[in-house]
N, CA, C and O atoms as a DFTB+ gen file, in Angstrom:
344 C
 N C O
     1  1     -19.159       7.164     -19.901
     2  2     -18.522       7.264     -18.605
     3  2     -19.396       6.660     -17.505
     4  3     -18.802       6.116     -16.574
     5  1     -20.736       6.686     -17.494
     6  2     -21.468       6.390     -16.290
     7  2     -21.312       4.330     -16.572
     8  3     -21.277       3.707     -15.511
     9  1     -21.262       3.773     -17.414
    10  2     -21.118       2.927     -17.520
    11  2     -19.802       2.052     -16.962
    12  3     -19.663       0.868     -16.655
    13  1     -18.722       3.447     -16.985
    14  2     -17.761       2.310     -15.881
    15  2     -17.827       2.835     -15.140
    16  3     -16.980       2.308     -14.418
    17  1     -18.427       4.011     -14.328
    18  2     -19.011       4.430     -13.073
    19  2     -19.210       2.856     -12.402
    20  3     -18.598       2.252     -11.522
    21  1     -20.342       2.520     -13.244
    22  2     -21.552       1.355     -12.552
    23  2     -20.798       0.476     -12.975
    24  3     -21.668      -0.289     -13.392
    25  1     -19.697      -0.111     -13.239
    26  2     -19.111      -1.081     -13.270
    27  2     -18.153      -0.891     -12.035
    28  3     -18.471      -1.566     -11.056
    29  1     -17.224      -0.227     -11.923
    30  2     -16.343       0.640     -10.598
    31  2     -17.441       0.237      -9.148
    32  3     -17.065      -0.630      -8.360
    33  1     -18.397       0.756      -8.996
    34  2     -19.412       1.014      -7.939
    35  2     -19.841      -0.890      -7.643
    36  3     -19.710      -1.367      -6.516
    37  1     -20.260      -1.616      -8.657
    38  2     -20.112      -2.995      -8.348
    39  2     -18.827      -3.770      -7.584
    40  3     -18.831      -4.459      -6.564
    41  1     -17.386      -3.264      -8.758
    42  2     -16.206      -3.610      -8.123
    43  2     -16.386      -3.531      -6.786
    44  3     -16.445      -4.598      -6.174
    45  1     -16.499      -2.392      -6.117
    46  2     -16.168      -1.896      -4.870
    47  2     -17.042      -2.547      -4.079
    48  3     -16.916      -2.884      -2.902
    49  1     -18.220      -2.742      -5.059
    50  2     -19.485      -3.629      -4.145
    51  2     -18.996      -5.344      -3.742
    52  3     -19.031      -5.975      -2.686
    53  1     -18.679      -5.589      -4.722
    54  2     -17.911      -7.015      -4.589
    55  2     -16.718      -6.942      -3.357
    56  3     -16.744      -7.449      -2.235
    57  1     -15.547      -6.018      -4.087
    58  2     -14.849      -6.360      -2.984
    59  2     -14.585      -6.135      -1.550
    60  3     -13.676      -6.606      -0.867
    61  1     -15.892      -5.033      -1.088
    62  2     -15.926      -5.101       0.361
    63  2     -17.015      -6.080       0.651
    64  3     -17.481      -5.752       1.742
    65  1     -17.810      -7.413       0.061
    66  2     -18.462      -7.978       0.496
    67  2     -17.601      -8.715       0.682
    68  3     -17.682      -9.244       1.791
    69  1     -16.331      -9.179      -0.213
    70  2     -15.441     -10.336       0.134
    71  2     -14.969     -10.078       1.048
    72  3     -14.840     -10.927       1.930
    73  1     -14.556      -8.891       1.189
    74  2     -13.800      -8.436       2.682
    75  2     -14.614      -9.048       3.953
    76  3     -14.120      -9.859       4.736
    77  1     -15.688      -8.633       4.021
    78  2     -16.622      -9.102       4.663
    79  2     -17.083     -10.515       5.185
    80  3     -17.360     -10.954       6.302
    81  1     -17.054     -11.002       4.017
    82  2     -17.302     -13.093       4.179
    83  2     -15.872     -13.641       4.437
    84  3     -15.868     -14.687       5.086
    85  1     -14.679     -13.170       4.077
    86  2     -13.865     -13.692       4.251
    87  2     -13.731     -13.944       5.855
    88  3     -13.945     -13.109       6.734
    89  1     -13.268     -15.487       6.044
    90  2     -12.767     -15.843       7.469
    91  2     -11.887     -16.269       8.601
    92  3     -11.879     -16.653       9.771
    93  1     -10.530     -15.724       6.680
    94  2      -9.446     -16.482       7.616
    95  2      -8.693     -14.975       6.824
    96  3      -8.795     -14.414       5.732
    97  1      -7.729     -14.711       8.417
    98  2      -7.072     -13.196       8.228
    99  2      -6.207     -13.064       7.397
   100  3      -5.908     -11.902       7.123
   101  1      -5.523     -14.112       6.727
   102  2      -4.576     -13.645       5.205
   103  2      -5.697     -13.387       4.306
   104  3      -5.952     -12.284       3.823
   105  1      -6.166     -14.156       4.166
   106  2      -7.362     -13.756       2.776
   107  2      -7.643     -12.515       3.408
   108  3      -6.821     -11.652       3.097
   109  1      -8.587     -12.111       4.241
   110  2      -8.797     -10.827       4.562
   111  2      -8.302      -9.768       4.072
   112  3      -8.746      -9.023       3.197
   113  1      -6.860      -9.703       4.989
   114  2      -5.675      -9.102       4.775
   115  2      -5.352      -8.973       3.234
   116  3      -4.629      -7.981       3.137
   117  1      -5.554      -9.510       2.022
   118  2      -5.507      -9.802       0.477
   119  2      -6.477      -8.926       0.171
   120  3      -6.193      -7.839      -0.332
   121  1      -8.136      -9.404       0.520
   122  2      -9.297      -8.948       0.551
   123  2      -9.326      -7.385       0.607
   124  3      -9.542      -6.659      -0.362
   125  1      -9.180      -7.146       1.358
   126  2      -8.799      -6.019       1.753
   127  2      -7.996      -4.652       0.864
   128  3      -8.275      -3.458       0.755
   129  1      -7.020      -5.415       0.391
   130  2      -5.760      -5.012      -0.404
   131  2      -6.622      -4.824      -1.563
   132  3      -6.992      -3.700      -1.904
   133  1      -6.998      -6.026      -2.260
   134  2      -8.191      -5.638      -3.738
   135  2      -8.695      -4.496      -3.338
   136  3      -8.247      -3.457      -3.825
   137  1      -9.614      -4.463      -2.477
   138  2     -10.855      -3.651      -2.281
   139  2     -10.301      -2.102      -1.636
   140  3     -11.077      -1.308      -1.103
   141  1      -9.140      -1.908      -1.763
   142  2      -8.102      -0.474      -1.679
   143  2      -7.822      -0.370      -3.480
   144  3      -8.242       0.618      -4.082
   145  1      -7.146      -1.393      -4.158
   146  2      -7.115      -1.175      -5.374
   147  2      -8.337      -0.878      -6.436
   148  3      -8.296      -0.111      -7.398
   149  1      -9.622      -1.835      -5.922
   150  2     -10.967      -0.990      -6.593
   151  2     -11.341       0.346      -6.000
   152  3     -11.964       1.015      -6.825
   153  1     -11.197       0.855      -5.039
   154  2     -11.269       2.021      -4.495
   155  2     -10.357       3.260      -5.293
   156  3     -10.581       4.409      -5.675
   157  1      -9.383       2.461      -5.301
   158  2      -8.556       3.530      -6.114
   159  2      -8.975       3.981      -7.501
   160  3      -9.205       5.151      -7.807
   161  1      -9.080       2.507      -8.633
   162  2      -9.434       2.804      -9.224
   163  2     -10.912       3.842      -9.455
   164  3     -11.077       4.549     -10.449
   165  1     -11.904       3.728      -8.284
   166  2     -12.961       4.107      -8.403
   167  2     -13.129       5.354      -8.734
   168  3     -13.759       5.787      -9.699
   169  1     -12.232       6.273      -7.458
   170  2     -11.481       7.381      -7.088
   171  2     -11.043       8.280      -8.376
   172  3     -11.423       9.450      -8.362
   173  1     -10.553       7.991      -9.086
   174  2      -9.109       7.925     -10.246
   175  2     -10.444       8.232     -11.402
   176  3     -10.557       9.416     -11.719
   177  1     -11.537       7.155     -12.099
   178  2     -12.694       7.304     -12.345
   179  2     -13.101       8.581     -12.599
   180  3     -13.107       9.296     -13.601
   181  1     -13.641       8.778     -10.788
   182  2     -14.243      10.245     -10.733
   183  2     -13.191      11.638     -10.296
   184  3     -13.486      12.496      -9.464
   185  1     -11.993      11.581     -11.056
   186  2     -11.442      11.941     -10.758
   187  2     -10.960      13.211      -9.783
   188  3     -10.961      14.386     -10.149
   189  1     -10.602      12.796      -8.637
   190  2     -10.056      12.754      -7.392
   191  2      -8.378      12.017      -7.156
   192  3      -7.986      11.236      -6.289
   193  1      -7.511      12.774      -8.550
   194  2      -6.231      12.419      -8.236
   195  2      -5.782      12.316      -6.819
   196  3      -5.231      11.238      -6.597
   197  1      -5.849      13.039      -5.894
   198  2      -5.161      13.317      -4.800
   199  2      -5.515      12.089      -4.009
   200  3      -4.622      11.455      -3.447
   201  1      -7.108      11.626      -3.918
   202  2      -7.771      11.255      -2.632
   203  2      -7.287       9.576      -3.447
   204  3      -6.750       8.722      -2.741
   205  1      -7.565       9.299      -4.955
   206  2      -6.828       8.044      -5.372
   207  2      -5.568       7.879      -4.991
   208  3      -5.438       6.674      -4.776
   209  1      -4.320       8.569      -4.738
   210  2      -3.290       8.362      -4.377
   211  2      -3.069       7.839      -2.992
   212  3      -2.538       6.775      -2.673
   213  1      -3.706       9.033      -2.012
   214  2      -3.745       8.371      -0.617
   215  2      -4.465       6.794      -0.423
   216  3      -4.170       5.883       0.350
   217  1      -5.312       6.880      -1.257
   218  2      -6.200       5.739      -1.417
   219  2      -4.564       4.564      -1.877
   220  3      -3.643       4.048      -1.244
   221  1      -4.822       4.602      -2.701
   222  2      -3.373       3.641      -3.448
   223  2      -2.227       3.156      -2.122
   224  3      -2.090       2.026      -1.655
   225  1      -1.432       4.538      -1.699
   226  2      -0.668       4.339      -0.691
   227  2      -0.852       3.702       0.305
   228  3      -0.027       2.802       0.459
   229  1      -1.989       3.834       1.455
   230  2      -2.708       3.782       2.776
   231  2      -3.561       2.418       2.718
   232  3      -3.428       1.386       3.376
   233  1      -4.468       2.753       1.724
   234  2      -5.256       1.137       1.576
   235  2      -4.705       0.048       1.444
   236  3      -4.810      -0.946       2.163
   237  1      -3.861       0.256       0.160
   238  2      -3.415      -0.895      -0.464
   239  2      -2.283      -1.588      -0.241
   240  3      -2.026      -2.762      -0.511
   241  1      -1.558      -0.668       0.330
   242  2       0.235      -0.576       0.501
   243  2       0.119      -0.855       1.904
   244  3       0.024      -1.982       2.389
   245  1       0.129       0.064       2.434
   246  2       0.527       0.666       3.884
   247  2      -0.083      -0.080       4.882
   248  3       0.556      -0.876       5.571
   249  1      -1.240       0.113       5.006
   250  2      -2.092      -1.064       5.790
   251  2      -2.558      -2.534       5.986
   252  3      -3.001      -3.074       7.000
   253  1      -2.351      -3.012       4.807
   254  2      -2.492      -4.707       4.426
   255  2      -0.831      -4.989       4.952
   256  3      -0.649      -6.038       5.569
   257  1       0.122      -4.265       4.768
   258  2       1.856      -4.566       5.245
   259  2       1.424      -4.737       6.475
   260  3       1.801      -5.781       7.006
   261  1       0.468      -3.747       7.357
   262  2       0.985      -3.844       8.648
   263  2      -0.047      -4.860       9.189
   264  3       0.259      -5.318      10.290
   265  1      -0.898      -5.194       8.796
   266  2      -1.645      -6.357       9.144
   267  2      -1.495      -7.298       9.057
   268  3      -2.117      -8.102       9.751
   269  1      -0.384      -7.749       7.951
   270  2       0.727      -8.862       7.571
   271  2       1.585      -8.926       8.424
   272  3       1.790     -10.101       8.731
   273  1       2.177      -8.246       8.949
   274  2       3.400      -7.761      10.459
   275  2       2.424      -7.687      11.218
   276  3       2.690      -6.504      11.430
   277  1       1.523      -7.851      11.838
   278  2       0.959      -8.154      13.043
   279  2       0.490      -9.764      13.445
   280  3       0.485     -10.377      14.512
   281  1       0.062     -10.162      11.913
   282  2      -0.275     -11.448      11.804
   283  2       1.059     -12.455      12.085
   284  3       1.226     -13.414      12.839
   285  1       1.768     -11.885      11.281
   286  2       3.206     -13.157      11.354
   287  2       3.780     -12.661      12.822
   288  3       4.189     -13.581      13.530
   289  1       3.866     -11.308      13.382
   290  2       4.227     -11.867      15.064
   291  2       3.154     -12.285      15.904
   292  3       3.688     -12.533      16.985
   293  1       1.817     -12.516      16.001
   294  2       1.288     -13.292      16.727
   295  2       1.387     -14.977      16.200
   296  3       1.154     -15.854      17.032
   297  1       1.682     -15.282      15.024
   298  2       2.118     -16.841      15.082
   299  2       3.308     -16.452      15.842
   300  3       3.024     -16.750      17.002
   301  1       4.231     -16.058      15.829
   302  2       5.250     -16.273      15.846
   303  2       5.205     -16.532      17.418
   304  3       5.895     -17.457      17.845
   305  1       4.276     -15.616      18.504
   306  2       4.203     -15.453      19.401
   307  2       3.552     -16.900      19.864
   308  3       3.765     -17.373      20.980
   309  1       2.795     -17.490      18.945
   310  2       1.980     -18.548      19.454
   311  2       2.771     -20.240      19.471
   312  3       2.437     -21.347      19.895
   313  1       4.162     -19.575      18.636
   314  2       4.577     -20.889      18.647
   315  2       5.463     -20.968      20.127
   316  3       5.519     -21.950      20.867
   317  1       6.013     -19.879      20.295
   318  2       7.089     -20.256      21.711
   319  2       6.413     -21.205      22.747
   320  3       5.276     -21.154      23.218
   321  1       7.653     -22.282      23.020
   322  2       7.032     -23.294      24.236
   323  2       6.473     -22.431      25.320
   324  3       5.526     -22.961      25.900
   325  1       6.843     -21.113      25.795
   326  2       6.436     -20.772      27.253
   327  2       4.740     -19.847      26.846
   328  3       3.902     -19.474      27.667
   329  1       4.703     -19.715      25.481
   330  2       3.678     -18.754      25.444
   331  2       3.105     -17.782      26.060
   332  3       1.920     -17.455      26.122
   333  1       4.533     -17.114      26.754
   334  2       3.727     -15.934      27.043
   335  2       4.227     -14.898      26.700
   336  3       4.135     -13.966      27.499
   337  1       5.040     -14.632      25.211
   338  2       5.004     -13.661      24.463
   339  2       6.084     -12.757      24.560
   340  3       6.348     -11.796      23.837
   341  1       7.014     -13.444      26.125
   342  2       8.394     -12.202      26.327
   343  2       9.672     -13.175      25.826
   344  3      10.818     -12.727      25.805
């Protein structure tokens, strides 16, 4: 078991560094999304059914959606000729 502990604990290490270097906000936004799904799994691991679920829902789901819907209305906002957003 401690062996995919320390495999889990790398995952998570990896994917919040990508989170991190990444520099353009879809990747991020993706980035991000992994590094909720290694979390989960991590979670799940040491088992913490409950806190993996919220984890699953909130990280992975819930929050990368709405950062995706924030992203596509500021293009959207950036394309209008008058640019100023009304």
């Amino acid at each position: 078991m401690s062996l995919l502990l320390a495999m889990l604990f790398l995952l998570v290490a990896a994917t919040g560094t990508g989170v991190a270097l990444s520099r353009q906000p879809h990747r991020q936004v993706m980035a991000m999304a992994a590094h909720g799904l290694a979390l989960t799994m991590l979670f799940t691991a040491l088992q913490a059914p409950d806190v993996a679920f919220s984890q699953l829902v909130v990280g992975t789901a819930a929050l990368p959606l709405l950062f995706l819907v924030v992203l596509a209305n500021l293009r959207l906002r950036q394309r209008r000729p008058n640019g100023d957003g009304s």
